[in-house]
N, C-alpha and C positions, 0 to 999 in steps of 0.2 A: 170195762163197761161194754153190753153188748151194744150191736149195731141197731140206732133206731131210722124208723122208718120216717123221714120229715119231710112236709110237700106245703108249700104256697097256696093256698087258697083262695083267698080275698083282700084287695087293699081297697078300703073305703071309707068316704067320708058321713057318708049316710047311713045313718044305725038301721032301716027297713034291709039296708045288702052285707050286713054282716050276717055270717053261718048262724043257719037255724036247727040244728040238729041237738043245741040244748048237751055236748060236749063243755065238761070241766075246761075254765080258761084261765091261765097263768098269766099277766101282767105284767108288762117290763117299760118302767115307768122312770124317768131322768129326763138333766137338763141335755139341752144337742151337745154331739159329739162326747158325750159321757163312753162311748162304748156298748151301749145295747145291742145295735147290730151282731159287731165281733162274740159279746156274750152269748146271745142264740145259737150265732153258728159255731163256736167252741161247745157249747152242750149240748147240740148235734151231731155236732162230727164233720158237719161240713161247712167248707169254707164262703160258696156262696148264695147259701139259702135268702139268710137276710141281708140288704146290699148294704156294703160301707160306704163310705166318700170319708174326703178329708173337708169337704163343707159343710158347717153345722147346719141345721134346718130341712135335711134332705128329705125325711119321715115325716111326710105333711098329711097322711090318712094311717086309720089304723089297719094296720096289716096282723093277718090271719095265719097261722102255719100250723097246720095239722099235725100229731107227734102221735105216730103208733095207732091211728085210729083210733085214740083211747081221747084224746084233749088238745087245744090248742097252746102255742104259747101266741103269746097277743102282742107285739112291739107298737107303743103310741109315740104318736108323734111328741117328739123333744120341745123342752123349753129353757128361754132364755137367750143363746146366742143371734139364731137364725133372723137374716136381714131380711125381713117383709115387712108388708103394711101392716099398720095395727091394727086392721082389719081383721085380715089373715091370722094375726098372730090370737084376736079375741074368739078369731070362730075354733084355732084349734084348742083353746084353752077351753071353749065349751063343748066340744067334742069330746075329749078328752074327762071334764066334769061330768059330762053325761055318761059316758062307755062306766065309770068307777062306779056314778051313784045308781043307777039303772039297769046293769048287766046282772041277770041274778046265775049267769054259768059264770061268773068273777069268783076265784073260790082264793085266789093268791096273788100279789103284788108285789114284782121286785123291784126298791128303790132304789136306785143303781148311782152312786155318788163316785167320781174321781179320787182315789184317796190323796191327790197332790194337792186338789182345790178344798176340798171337806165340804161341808152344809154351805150352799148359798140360803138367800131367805125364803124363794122359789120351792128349793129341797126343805126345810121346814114346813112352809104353808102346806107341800103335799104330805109331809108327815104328820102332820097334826090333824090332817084332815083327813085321813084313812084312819088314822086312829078313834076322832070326832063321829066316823063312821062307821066303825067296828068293822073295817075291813083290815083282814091279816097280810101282815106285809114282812120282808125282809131286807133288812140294807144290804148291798154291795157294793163293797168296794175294788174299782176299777183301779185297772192300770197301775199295779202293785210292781212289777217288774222294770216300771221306770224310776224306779226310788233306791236307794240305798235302805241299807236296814234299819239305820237312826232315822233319816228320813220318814221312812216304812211306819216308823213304832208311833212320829210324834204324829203322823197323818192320822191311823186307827184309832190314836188316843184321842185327838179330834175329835173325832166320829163320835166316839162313846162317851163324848161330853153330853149328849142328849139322850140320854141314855137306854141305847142299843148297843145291841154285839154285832158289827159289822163282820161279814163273810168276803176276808181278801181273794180277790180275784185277778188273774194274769190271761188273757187268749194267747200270750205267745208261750207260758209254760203249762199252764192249762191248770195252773193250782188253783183251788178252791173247786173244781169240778164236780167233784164227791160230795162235798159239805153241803152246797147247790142244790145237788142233783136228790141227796137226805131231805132238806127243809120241802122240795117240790112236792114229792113224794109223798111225805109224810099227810101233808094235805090232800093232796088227792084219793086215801083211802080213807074208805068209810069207819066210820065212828061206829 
């Protein structure tokens, strides 16, 4: 794969200070600590474009990352584990409700699941509701290099009990990179 061009833009909670340049935006959408971070910066190339932590909740605004001059990928903030008010926790869910139903540069959504944990009810409600919305999405499954293979199979069998074709993914082997990097693609050229 060649070398892309990837830069930080904007982390914000207020949709008036998100990029107005009307660039296609890619979506990467999970509960915390699913791995989204590690996923952007493995389909970049570099390791610390978007920040990891080993605390879930850390992606509290959506953040912006310019790919090529051509479109953004978009990391929103995670749900489910992250210890804050439920204040906090309701304003990022409507953050987050908003950026999906009202972003009309939204052309792609990756819904990034653990393949060790599979569907919480969280990962449902937003799968059904990008669907409810006819926004296009792909599952992911994370964290496949912590599994065994038996492990591996009955994890993605999981998965595709709701019936999607989950795309295994690894950031420390970098598999599923290609497969990713097809589905992204494939949306962002014009019809």
């Amino acid at each position: 794969m060649r070398d892309l061009q990837a830069e930080f833009v904007v982390s914000s909670a207020k949709p008036e200070k998100f990029p107005a340049d009307r660039l296609p935006e890619i979506a990467f959408l999970g509960r915390s600590n699913v791995g989204k971070s590690s996923l952007i910066n493995t389909l970049v190339g570099q390791k610390r474009l978007a920040f990891t932590s080993n605390t879930p909740g850390r992606t509290q605004t959506v953040n912006f990352y310019r790919i090529d001059d051509a479109f953004y990928f978009v990391d929103l903030p995670g749900y489910g584990y992250a210890r804050v008010p439920q204040r906090i926790s309701q304003e990022w869910k409507k953050l987050v409700e908003d950026y999906l139903q009202k972003r009309e540069n939204l052309k792609f959504s990756c819904l990034i699941l653990d393949t060790r944990r599979g569907w919480t009810e969280k990962d449902l409600d937003l799968k059904r509701w990008l669907e409810y919305h006819d926004r296009q999405y792909q599952v992911i499954a994370t964290k496949t290099d912590k599994l065994n293979r038996t492990e591996l199979e009955h994890g993605l069998d999981a998965i595709r009990q709701e019936g999607v074709t989950p795309l295994p993914f690894s950031a420390l082997t970098g598999r599923g990179v290609r497969e990713i990097w097809q589905a992204i693609v494939k949306t962002l050229q014009p019809r």
